[in-house]
DOPA-757059 format. One record per atom (N, C-alpha, C, CB): residue number from 1; atom name; x negated, y negated, z. Coordinates in steps of 0.1 Angstrom, whole numbers. Last residue first. Glycine has a CB too. Layout:
<recs>
REC   n atom  east north    up
REC NUM   CA     X     Y     Z
...
</recs>
This chain:
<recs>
REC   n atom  east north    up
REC 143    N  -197   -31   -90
REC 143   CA  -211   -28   -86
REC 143    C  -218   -28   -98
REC 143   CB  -214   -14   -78
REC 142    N  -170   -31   -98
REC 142   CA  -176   -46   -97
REC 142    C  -189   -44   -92
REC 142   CB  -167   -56   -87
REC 141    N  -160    -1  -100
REC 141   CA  -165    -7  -111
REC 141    C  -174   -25  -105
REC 141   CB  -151    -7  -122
REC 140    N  -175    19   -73
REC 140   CA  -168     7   -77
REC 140    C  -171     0   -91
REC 140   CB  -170    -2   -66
REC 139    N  -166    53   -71
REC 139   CA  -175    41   -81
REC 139    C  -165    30   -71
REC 139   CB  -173    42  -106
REC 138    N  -160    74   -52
REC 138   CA  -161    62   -45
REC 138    C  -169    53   -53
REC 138   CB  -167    64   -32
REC 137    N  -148    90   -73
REC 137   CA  -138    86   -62
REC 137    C  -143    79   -59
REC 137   CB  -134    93   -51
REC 136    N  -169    96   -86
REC 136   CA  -159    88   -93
REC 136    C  -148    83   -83
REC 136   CB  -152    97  -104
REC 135    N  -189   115   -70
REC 135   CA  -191    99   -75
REC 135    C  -181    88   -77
REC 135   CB  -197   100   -87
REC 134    N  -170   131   -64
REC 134   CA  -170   126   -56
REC 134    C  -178   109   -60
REC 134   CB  -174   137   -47
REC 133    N  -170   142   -92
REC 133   CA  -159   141   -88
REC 133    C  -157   131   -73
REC 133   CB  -155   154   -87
REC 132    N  -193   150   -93
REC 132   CA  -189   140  -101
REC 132    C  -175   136   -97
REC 132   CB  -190   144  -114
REC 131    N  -195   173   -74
REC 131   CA  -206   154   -72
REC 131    C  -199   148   -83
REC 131   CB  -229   152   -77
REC 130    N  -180   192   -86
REC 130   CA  -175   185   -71
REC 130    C  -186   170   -70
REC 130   CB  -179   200   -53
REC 129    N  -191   194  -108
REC 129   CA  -185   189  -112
REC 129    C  -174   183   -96
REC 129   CB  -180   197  -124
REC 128    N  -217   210   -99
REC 128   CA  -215   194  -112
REC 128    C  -205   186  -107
REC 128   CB  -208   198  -130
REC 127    N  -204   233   -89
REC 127   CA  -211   219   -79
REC 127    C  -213   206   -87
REC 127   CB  -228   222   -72
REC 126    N  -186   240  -110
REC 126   CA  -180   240   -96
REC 126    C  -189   231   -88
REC 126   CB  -177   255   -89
REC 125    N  -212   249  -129
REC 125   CA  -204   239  -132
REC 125    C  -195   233  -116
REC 125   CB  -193   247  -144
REC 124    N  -223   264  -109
REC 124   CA  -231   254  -117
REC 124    C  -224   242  -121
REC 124   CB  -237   259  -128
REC 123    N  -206   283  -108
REC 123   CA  -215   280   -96
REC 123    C  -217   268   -96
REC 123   CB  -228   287   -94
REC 122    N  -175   284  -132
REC 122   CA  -188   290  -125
REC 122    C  -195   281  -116
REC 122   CB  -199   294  -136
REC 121    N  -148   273  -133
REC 121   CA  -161   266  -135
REC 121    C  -176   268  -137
REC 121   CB  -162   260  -126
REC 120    N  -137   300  -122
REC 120   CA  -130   292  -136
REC 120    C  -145   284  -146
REC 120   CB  -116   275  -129
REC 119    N  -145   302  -100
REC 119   CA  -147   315  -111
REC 119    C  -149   307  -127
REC 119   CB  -127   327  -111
REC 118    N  -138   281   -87
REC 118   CA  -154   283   -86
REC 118    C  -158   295  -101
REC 118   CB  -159   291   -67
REC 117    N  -113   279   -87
REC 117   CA  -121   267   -95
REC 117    C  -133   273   -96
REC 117   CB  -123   252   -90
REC 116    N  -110   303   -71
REC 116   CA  -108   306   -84
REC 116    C  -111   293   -89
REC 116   CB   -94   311   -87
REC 115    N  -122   289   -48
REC 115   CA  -129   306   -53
REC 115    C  -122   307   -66
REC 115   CB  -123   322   -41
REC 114    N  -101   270   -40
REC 114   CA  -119   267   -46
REC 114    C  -127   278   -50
REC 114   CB  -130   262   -34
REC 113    N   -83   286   -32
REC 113   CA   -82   279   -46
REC 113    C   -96   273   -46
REC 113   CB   -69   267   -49
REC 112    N   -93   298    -7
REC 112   CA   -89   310   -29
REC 112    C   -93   294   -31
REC 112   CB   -63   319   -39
REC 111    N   -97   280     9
REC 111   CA  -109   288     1
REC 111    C  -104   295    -9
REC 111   CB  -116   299     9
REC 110    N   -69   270     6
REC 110   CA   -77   260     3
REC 110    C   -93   271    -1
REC 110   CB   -76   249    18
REC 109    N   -56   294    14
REC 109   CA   -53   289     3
REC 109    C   -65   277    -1
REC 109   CB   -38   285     3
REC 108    N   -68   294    43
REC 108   CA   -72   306    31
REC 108    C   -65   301    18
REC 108   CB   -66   323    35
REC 107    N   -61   266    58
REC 107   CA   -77   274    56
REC 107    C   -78   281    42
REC 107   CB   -80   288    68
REC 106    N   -35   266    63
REC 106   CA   -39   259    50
REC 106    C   -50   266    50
REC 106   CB   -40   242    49
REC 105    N   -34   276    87
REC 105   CA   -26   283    80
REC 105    C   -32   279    62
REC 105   CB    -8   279    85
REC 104    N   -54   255   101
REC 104   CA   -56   270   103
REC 104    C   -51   279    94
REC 104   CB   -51   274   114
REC 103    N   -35   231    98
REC 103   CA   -49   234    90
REC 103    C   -53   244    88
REC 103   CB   -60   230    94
REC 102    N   -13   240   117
REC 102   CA   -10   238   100
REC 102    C   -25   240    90
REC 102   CB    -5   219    98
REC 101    N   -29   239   144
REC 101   CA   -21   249   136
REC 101    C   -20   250   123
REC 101   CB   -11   250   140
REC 100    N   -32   210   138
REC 100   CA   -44   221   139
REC 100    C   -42   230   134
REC 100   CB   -49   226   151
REC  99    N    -7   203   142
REC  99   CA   -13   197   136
REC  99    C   -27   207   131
REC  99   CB   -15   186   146
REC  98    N     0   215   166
REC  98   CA     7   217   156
REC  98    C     2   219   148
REC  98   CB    13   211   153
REC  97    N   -16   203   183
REC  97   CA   -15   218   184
REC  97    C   -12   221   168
REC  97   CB    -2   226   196
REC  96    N   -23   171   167
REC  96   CA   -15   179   180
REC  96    C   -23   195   179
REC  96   CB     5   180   177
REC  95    N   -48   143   162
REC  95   CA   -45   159   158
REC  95    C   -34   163   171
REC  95   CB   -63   171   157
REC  94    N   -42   108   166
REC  94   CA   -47   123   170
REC  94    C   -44   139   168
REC  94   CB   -46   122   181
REC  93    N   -50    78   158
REC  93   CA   -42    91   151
REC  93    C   -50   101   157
REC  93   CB   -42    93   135
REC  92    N   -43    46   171
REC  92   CA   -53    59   173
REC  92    C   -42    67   165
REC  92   CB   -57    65   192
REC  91    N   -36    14   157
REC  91   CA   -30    23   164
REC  91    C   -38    38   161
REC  91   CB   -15    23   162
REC  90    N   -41   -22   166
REC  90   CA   -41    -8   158
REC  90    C   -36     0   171
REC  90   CB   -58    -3   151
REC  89    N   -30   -42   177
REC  89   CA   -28   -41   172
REC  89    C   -31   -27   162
REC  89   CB   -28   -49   173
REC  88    N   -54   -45   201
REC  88   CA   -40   -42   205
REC  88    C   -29   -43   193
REC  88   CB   -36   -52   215
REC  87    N   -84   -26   203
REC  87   CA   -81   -34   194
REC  87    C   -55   -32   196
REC  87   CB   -92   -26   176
REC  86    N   -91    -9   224
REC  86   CA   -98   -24   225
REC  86    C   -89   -30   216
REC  86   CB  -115   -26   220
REC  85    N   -78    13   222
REC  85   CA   -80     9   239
REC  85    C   -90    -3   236
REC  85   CB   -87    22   251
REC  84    N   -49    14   206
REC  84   CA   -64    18   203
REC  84    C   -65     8   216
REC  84   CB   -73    13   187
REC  83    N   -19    39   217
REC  83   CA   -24    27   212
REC  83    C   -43    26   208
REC  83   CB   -19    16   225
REC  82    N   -13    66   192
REC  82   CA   -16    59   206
REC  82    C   -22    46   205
REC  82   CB   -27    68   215
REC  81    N     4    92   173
REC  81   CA     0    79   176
REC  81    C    -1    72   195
REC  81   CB    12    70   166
REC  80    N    -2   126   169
REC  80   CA     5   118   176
REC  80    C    -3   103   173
REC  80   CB     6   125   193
REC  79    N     9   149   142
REC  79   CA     0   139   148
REC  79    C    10   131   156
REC  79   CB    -8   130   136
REC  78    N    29   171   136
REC  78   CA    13   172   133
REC  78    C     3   164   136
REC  78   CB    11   173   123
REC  77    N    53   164   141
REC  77   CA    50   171   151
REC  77    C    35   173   152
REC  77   CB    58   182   151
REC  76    N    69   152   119
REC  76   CA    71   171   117
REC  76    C    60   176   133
REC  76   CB    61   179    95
REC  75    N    71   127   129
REC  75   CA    83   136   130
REC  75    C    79   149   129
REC  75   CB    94   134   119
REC  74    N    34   122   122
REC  74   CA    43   127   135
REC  74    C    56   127   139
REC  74   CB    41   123   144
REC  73    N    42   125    91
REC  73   CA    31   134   103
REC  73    C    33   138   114
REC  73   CB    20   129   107
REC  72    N    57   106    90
REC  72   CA    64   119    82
REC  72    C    59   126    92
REC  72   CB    58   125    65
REC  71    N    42    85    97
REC  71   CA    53    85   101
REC  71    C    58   101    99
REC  71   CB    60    74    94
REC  70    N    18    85    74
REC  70   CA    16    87    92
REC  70    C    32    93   101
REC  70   CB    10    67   101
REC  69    N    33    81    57
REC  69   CA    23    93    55
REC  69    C    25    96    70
REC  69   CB     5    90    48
REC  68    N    43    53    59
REC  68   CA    49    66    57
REC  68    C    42    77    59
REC  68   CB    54    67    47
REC  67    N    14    42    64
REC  67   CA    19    40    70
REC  67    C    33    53    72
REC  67   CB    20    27    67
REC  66    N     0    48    39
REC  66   CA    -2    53    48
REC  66    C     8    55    59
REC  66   CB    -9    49    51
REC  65    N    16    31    21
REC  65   CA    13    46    18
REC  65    C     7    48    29
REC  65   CB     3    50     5
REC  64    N    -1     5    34
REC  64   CA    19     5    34
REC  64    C    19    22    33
REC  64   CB    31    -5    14
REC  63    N   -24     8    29
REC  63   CA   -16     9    43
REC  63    C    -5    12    47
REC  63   CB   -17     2    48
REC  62    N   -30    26     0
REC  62   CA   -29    13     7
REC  62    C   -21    14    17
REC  62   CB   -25     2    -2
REC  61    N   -59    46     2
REC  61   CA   -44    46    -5
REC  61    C   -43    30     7
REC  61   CB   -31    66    -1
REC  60    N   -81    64     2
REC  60   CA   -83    53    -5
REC  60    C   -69    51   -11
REC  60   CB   -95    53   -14
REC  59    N   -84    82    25
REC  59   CA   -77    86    16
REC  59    C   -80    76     3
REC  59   CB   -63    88    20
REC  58    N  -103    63    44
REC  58   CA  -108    72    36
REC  58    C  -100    80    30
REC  58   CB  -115    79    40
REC  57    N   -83    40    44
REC  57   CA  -100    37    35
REC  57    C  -106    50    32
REC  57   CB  -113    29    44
REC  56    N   -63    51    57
REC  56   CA   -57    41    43
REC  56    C   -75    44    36
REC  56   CB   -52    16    48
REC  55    N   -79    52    80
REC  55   CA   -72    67    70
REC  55    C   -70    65    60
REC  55   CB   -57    74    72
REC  54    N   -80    33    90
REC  54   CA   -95    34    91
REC  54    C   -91    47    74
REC  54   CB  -104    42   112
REC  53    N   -53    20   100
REC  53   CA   -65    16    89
REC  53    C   -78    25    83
REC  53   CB   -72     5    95
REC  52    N   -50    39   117
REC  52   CA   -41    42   105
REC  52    C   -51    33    95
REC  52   CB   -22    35   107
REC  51    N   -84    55   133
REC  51   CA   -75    43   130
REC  51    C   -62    48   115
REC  51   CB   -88    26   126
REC  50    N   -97    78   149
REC  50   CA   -93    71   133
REC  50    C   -84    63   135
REC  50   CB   -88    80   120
REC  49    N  -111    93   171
REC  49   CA  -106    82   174
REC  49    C  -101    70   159
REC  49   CB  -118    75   185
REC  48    N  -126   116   150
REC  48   CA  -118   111   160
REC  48    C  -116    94   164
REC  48   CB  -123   117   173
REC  47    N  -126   127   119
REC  47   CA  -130   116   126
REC  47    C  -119   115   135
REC  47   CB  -132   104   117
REC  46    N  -115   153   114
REC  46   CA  -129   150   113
REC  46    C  -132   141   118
REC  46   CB  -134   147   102
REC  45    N   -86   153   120
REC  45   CA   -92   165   128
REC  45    C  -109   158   123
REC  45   CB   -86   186   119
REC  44    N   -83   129   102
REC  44   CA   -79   129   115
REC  44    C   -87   141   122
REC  44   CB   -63   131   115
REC  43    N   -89   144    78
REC  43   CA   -92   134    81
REC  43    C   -90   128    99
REC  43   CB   -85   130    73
REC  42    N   -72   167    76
REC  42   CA   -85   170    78
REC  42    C   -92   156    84
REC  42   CB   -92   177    64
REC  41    N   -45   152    78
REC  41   CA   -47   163    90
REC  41    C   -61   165    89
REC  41   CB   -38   177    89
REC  40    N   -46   139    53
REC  40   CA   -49   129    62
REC  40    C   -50   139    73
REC  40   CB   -40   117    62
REC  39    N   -48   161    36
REC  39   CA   -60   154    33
REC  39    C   -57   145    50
REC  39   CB   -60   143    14
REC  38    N   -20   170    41
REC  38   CA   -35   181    42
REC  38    C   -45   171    43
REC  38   CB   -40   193    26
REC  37    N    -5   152    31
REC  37   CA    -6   158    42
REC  37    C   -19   164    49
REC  37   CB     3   166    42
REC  36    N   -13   159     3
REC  36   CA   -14   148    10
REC  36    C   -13   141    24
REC  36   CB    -8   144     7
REC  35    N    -8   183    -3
REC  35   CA   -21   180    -2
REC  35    C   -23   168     7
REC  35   CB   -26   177   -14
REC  34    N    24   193    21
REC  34   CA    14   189    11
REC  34    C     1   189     8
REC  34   CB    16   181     9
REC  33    N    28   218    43
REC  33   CA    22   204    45
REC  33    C    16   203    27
REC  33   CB     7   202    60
REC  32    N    33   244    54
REC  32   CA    45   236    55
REC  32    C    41   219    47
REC  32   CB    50   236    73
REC  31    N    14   271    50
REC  31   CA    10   258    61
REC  31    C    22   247    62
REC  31   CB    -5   247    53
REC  30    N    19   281    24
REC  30   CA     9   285    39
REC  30    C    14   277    45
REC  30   CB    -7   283    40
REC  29    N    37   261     9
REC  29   CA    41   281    14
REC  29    C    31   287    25
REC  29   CB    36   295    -1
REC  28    N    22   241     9
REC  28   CA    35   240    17
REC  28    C    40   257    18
REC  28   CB    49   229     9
REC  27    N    -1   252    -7
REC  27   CA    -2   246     8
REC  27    C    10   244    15
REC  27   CB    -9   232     9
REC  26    N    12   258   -30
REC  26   CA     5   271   -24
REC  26    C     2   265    -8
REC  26   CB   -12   276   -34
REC  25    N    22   234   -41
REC  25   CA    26   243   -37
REC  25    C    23   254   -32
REC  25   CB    30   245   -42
REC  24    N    -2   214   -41
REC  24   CA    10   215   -35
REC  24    C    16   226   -29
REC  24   CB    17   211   -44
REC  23    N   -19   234   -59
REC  23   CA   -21   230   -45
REC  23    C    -9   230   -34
REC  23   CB   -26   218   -46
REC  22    N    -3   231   -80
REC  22   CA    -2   246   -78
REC  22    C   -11   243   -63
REC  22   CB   -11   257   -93
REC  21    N    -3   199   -84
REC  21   CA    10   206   -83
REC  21    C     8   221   -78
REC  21   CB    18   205   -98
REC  20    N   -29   197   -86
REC  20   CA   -28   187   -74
REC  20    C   -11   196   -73
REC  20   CB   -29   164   -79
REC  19    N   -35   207  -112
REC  19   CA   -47   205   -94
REC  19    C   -35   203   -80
REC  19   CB   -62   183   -94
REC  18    N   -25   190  -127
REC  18   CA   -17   206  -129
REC  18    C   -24   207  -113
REC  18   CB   -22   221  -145
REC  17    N   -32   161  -117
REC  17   CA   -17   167  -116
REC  17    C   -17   183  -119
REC  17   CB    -5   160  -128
REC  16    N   -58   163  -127
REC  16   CA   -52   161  -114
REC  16    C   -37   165  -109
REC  16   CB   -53   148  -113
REC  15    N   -58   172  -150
REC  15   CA   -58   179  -146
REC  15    C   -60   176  -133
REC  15   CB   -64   184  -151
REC  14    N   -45   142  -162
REC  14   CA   -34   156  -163
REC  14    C   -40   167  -155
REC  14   CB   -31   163  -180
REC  13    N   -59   128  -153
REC  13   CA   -51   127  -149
REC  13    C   -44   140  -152
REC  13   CB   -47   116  -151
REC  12    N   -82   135  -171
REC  12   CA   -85   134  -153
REC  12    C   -74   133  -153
REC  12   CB   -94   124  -144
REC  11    N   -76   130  -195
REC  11   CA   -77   142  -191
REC  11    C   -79   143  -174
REC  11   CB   -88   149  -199
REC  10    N   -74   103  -197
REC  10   CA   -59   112  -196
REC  10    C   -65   126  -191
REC  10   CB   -49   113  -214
REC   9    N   -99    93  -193
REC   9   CA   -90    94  -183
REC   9    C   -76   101  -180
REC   9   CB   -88    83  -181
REC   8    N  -109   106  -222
REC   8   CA  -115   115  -208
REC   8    C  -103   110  -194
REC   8   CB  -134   108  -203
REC   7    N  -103   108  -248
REC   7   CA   -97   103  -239
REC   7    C   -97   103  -228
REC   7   CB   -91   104  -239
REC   6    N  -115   126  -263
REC   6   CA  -120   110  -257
REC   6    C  -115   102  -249
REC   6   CB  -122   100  -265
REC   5    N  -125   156  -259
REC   5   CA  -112   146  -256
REC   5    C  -121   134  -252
REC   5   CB   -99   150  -242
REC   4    N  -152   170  -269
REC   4   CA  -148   168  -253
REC   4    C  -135   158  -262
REC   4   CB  -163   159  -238
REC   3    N  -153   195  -294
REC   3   CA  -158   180  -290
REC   3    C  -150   177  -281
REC   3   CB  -159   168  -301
REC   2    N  -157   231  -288
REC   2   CA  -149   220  -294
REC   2    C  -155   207  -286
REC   2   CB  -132   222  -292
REC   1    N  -184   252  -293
REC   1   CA  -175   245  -283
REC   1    C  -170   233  -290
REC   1   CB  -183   242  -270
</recs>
């Protein structure tokens, strides 16, 4: 087996992007909705009563990026905003029909494409490498 690239962040990035481009596109042919889309509809459908803040922390994108994200969501009809019933400056994100609908259509492209990482990776590797993956999303280097 050839010696791993030392470059290990370029390689996370490039295989975020080929990940993240055949996603893309297999989720807007099911479902009409990017990953990005995808990630804040599961988000929203998991945690009720989520704040636009609360979305920014678990996508780990900055508010302003949310803020559009949220906007896009509910023109196409997939989330509604409400006020929050203690705090008068935030604002509630709630899954529609639509909204649900879209996840439903996303479902079977989202199991292939973890059934062919899972082929690709095998069993062993595919759970390695979902905990490392999830380690690295929430390191903080200043810990």
């Amino acid at each position: 087996m050839p010696e791993p690239d030392p470059r290990l962040f370029f390689l996370l990035q490039r295989a975020a992007h080929r990940l993240r481009t055949v996603a893309d596109r297999r989720c807007a042919a099911a479902a009409g909705v990017s990953t990005a889309q995808l990630g804040a509809l599961l988000a929203v459908r998991d945690e009720p009563g989520l704040t636009q803040r609360g979305l920014a922390r678990t996508l780990g994108l900055r508010e302003s990026a949310v803020t559009a994200l949220v906007a896009r969501l509910t023109r196409a009809g997939l989330v509604t905003r409400r006020s929050h019933p203690h705090e008068h400056r935030a604002v509630v994100l709630e899954l529609t029909g639509d909204g649900a609908a879209a996840l439903r259509a996303a479902q079977p492209e989202i199991d292939r494409f973890n059934a062919e990482l899972r082929a690709l990776l095998g069993d062993d590797g595919f759970m390695r490498t979902a905990v490392t993956m999830r380690d690295l999303a929430h390191w903080d280097p200043a810990d």
